[in-house]
NUMI-215015 format. One record per residue (C-alpha): x, y, z; residue number from 1; residue in one letter. Coordinates in nm, 3 decimals. Layout:
# NUMI-215015
        xx        yy        zz   num   residu
         X         Y         Z   NUM        A
...
This chain:
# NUMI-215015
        xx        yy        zz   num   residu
    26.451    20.116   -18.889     1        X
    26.314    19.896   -19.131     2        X
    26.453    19.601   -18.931     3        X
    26.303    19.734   -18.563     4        X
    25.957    19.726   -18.724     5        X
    25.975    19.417   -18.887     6        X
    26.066    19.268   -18.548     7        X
    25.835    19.477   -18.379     8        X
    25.581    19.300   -18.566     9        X
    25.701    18.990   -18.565    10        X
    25.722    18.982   -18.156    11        X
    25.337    19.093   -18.187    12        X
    25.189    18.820   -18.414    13        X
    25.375    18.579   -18.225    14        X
    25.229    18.680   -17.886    15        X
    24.897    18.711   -18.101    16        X
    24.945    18.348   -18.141    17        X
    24.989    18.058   -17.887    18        X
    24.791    18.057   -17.497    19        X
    24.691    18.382   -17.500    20        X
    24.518    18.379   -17.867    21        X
    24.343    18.099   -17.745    22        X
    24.218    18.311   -17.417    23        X
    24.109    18.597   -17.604    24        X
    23.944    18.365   -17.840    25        X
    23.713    18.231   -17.555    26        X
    23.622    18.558   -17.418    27        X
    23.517    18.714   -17.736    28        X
    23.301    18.555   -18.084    29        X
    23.036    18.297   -17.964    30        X
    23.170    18.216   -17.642    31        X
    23.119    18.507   -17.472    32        X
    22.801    18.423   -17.303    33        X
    22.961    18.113   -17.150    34        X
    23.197    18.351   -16.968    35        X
    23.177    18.458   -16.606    36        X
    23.367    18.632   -16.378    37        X
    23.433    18.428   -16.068    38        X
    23.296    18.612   -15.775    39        X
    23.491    18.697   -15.447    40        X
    23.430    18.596   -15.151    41        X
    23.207    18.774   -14.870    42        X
    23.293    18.786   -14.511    43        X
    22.964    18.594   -14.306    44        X
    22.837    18.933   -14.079    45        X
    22.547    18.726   -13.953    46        X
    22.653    18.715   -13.597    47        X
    22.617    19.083   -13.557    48        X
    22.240    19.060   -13.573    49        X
    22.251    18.825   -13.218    50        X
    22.505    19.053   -13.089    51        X
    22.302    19.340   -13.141    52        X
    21.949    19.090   -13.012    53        X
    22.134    19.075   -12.686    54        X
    22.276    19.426   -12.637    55        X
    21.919    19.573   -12.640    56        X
    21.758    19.288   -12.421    57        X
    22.031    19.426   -12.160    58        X
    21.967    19.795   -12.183    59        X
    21.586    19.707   -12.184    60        X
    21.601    19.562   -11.831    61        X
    21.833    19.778   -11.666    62        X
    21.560    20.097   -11.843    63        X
    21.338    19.859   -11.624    64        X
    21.527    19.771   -11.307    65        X
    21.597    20.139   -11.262    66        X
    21.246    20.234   -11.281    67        X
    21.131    20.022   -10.982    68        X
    21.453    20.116   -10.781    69        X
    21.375    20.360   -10.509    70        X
    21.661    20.641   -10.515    71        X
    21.829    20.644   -10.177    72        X
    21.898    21.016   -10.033    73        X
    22.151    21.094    -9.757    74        X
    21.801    21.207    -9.584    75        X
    21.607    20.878    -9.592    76        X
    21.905    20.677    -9.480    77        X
    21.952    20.908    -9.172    78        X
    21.580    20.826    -9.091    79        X
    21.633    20.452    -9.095    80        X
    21.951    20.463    -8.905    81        X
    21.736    20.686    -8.646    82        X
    21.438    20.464    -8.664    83        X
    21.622    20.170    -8.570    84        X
    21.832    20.292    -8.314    85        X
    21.509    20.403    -8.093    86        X
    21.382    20.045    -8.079    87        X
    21.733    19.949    -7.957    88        X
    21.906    19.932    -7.588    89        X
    22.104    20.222    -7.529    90        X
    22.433    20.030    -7.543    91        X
    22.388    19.971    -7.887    92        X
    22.253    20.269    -7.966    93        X
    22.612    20.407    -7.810    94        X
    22.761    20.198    -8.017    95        X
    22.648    20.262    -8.329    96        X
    22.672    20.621    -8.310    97        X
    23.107    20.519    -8.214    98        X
    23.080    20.371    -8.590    99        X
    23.126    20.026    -8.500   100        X
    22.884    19.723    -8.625   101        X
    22.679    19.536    -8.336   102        X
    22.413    19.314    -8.349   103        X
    22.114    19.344    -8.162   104        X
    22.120    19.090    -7.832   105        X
    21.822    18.821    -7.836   106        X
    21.627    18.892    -7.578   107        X
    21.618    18.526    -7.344   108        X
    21.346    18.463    -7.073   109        X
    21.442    18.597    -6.751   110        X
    21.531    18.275    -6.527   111        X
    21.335    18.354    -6.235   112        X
    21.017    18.361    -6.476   113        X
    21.103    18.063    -6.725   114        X
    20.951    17.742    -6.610   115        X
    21.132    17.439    -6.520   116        X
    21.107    17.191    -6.759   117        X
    21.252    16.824    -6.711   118        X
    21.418    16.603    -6.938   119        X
    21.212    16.347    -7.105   120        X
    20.862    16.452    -6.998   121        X
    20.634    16.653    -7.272   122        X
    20.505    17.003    -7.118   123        X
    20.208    17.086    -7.155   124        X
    20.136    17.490    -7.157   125        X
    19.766    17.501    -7.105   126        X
    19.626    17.565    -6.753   127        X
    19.458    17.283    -6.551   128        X
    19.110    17.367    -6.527   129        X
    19.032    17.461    -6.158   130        X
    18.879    17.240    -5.863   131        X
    18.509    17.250    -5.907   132        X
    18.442    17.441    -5.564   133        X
    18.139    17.218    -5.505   134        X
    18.055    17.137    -5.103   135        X
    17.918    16.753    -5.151   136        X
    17.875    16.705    -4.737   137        X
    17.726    16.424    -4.586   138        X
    17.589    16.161    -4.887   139        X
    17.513    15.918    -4.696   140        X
    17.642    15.562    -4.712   141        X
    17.630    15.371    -5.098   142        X
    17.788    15.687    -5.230   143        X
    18.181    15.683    -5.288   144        X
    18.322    16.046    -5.344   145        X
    18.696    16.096    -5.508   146        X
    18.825    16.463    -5.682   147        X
    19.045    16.522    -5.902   148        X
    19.192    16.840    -6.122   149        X
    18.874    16.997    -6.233   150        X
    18.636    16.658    -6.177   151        X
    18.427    16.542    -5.897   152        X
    18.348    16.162    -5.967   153        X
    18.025    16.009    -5.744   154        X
    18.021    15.599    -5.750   155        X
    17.759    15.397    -5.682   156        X
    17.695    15.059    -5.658   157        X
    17.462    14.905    -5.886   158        X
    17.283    14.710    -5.633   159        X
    17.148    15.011    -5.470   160        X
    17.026    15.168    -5.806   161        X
    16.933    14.844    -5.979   162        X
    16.747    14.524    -5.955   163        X
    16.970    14.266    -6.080   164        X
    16.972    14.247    -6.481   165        X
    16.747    14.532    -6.510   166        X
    16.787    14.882    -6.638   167        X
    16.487    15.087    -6.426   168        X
    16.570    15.250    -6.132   169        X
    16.456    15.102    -5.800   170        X
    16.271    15.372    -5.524   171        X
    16.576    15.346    -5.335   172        X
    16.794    15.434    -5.625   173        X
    16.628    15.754    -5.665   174        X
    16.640    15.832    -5.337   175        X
    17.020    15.773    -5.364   176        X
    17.067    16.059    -5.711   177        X
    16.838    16.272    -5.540   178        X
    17.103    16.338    -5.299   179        X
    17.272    16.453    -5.544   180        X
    17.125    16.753    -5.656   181        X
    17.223    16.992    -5.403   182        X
    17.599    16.927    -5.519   183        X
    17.474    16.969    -5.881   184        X
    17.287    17.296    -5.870   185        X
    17.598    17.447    -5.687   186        X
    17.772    17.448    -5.970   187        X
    17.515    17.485    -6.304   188        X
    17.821    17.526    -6.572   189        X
    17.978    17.184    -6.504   190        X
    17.866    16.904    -6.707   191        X
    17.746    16.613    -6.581   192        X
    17.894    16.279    -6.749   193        X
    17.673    15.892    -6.644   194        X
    17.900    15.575    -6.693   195        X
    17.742    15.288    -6.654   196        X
    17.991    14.989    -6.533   197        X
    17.906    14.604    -6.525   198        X
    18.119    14.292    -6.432   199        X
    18.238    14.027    -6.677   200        X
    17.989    13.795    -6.641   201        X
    17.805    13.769    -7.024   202        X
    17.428    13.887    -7.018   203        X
    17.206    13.744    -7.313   204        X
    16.833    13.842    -7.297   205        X
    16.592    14.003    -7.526   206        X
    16.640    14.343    -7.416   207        X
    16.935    14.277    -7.348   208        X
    17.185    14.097    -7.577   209        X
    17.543    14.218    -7.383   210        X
    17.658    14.426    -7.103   211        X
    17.717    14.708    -7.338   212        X
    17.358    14.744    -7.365   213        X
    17.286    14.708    -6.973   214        X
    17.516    14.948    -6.899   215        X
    17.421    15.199    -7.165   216        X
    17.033    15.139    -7.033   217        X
    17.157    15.215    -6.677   218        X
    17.298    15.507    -6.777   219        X
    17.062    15.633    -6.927   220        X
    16.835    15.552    -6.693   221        X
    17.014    15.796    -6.448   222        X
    17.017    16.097    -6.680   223        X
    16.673    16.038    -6.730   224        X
    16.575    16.110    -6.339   225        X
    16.803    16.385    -6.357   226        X
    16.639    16.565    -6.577   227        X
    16.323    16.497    -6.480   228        X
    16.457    16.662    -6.119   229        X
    16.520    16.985    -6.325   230        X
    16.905    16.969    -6.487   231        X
    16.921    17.108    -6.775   232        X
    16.967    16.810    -7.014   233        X
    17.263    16.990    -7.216   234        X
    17.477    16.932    -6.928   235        X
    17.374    16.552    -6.944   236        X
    17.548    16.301    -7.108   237        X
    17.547    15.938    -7.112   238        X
    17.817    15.644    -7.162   239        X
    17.782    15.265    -7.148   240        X
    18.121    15.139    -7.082   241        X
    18.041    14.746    -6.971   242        X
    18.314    14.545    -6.845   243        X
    18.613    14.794    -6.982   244        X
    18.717    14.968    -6.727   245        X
    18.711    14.748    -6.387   246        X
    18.827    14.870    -6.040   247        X
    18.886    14.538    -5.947   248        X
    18.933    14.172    -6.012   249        X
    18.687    13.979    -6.192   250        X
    18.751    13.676    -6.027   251        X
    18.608    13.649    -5.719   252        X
    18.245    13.809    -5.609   253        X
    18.358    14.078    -5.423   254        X
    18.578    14.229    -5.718   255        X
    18.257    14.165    -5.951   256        X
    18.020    14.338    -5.724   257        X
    18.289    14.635    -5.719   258        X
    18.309    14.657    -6.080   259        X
    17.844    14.665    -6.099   260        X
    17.863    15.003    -6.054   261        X
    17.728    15.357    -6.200   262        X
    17.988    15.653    -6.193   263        X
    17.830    16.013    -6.229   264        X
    18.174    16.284    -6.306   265        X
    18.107    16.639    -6.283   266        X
    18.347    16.794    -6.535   267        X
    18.455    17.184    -6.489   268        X
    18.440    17.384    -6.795   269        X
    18.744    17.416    -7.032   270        X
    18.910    17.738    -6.974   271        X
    19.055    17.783    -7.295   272        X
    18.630    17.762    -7.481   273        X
């Protein structure tokens, strides 16, 4: 027994000794302040807060989206479904009630109605204005007479409205537009349009420093007598056109004197105003 104890004792001082004393000695006396515990590590939850960000944004706009939706009842459908099927032919409306799917035809112009239309050429859909239903008669010689869609165009010489290189209407030439004014007061709604015309021939003179000035003048010249013959003046208008618009060639007399002239268009109204 004696012997046990003594190397009881002896196994305990010598593990009292060595590494471990040296431990213990560290951990307890003056160094134990210096000691810490090292710490474990935590597992990094962060993401969770996103997770969680995104999971309400979700159930926030389907809270929304259902609150806008419109419920749908067996009732409301079958009024659609009848709704439609009145404004359709009765072959479809035979059709849907079989259960199959059909879509409504097109409906195409019929091909006795649809107008012809030819390759290459615009169309135009507005209607022509109408013939001016004006009876001109007997004018009398120095007055030229053409019609066209909705127009009635009176040409006159210059020669018997005009002195040469002057603007003022001779006796004659009012004699000539007074003829005029039974075919004008048949039709009070048209509007009456003066060109004046001249040749090629260059015109310099105080009053008058080109032809676009000589032919304005003898314009206006014209719509002057008219009104003072009673038109109304807003159906007047005047245009000086000088050599522009020729109806024949400058080059010899005859084509010159064609092209002296004074045109007076009555113009039917627009439709379509």
């Amino acid at each position: 027994m004696q012997a046990s104890s003594q190397s009881t004792s002896a196994a305990t001082s010598a593990s009292d000794s060595g590494p471990n004393r040296a431990i213990s000695a560290l951990r307890s006396g003056r160094f134990e302040r210096w000691h810490t515990d090292p710490v474990p590590p935590q597992e990094d939850e962060s993401w969770l807060v996103t997770y969680l960000d995104v999971v309400t944004l979700l159930l926030a706009m389907m809270v929304v989206m259902l609150a806008f939706s419109e419920p749908i009842s067996e009732s409301f459908r079958g009024e659609k479904r009848e709704s439609a099927l009145d404004r359709q032919s009765p072959i479809v409306q035979s059709a849907a009630d079989a259960g199959t799917s059909i879509v409504p035809p097109i409906p195409l112009p019929h091909p006795a109605t649809a107008p012809a239309r030819v390759e290459g050429e615009p169309q135009d859909m507005r209607p022509a204005p109408p013939r001016p239903a004006v009876e001109v008669g007997d004018l009398g010689q120095g007055i030229e007479v053409t019609t066209g869609q909705g127009v009635v165009r009176f040409r006159i010489s210059s020669e018997v409205l005009f002195a040469s290189g002057d603007a003022s209407l001779t006796p004659e030439g009012q004699a000539v537009i007074d003829r005029l004014l039974p075919a004008f007061n048949q039709a009070p709604d048209h509007t009456i349009v003066v060109e004046g015309h001249s040749d090629n021939v260059p015109i310099n003179t105080p009053r008058f420093p080109s032809n676009w000035e000589l032919s304005a003048s003898r314009a206006g010249a014209v719509v002057r007598h008219l009104e003072a013959r009673g038109i109304n003046p807003t159906r007047l208008r005047a245009s000086g056109l000088a050599d522009t618009r020729p109806v024949a060639d400058n080059a010899t007399p005859e084509g010159r004197s064609q092209n002296r002239r004074v045109e007076i268009v009555m113009e039917a109204p627009d439709p379509q105003r």
